[in-house]
C-alpha positions as CSV (number, residue, x, y, z in Angstrom):
1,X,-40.8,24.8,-2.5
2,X,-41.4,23.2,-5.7
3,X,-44.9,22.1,-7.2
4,X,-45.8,20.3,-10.1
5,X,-49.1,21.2,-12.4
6,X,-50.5,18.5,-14.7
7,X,-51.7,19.9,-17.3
8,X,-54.5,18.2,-20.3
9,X,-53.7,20.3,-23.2
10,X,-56.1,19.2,-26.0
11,X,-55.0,22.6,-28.3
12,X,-52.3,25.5,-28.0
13,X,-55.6,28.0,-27.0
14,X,-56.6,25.7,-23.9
15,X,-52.9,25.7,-22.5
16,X,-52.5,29.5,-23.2
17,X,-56.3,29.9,-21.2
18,X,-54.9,27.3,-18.5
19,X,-51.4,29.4,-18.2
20,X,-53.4,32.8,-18.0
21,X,-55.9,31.7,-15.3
22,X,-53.0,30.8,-13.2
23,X,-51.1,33.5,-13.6
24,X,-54.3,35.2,-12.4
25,X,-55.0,32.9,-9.6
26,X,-51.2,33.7,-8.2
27,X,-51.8,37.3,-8.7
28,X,-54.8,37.0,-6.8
29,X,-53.2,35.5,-4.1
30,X,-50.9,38.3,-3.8
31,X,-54.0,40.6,-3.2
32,X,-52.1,43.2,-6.3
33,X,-55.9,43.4,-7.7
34,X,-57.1,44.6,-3.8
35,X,-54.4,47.2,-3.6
36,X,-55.3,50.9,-4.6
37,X,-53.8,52.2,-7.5
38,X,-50.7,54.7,-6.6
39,X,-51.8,58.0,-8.0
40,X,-49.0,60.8,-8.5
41,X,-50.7,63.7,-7.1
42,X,-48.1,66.1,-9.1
43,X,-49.5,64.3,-12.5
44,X,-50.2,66.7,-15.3
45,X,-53.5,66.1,-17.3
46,X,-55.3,67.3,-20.0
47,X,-58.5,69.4,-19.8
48,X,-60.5,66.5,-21.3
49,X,-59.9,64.5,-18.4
50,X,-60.4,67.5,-15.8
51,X,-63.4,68.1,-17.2
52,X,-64.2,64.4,-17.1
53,X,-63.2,63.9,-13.3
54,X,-64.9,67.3,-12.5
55,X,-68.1,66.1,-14.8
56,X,-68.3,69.4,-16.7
57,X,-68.4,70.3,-19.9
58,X,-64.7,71.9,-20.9
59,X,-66.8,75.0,-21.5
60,X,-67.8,75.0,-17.2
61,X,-64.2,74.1,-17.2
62,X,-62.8,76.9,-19.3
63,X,-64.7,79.4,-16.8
64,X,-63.2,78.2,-13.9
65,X,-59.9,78.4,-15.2
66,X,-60.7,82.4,-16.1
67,X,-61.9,82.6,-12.5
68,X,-58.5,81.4,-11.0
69,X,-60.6,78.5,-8.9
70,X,-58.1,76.2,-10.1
71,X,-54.5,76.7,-11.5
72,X,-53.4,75.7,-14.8
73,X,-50.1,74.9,-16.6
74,X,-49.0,75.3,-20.6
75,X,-46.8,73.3,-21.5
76,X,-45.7,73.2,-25.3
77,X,-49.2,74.5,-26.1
78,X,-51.1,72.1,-24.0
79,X,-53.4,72.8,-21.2
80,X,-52.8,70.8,-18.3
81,X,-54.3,70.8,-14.7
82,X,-51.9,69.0,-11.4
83,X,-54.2,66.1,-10.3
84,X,-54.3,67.2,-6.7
85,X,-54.9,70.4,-7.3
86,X,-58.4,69.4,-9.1
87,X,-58.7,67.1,-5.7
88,X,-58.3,70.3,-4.0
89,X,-60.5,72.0,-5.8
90,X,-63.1,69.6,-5.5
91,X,-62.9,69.4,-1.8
92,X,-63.4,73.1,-1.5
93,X,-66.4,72.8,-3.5
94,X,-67.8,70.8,-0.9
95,X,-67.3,72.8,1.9
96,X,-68.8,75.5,0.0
């Protein structure tokens, strides 16, 4: 199905504004804004963010690392913590 657009361009920053909101508009029409973003539960990341998802300080976070209440993994000197593993974490808090 074709389908013509007129367009009144009156500079080059109104047609690149025009062109962006209907990109927008088409992606909004495929409802990819409305669809929850894909999160690889096997993802490493980095105490900062731990501690950020958690909402602790990275000393809190540090102690319950000690404690073996959640697993971590060094990799090339870095501290890293499996996504759903802080999920699971959290959950057990809860239940607690």
């Amino acid at each position: 199905m074709e389908q013509f657009i007129q367009i009144k361009i009156e500079n080059s920053e109104d047609f690149k504004n025009e062109i962006i909101r209907g990109v927008v508009s088409q992606i909004k029409d495929l409802g990819i804004f409305n669809q929850p973003k894909e999160e690889n539960s096997n993802e490493l990341i980095s105490r900062a963010e731990t501690a950020k998802i958690l909402n602790i300080s990275l000393v809190k976070l540090w102690e319950i690392t000690k404690n073996n209440l959640l697993p971590v993994y060094k990799i090339g000197g870095k501290v890293l913590y499996k996504r759903n593993e802080i999920k699971d974490f959290i959950n057990s808090q809860n239940k607690s």
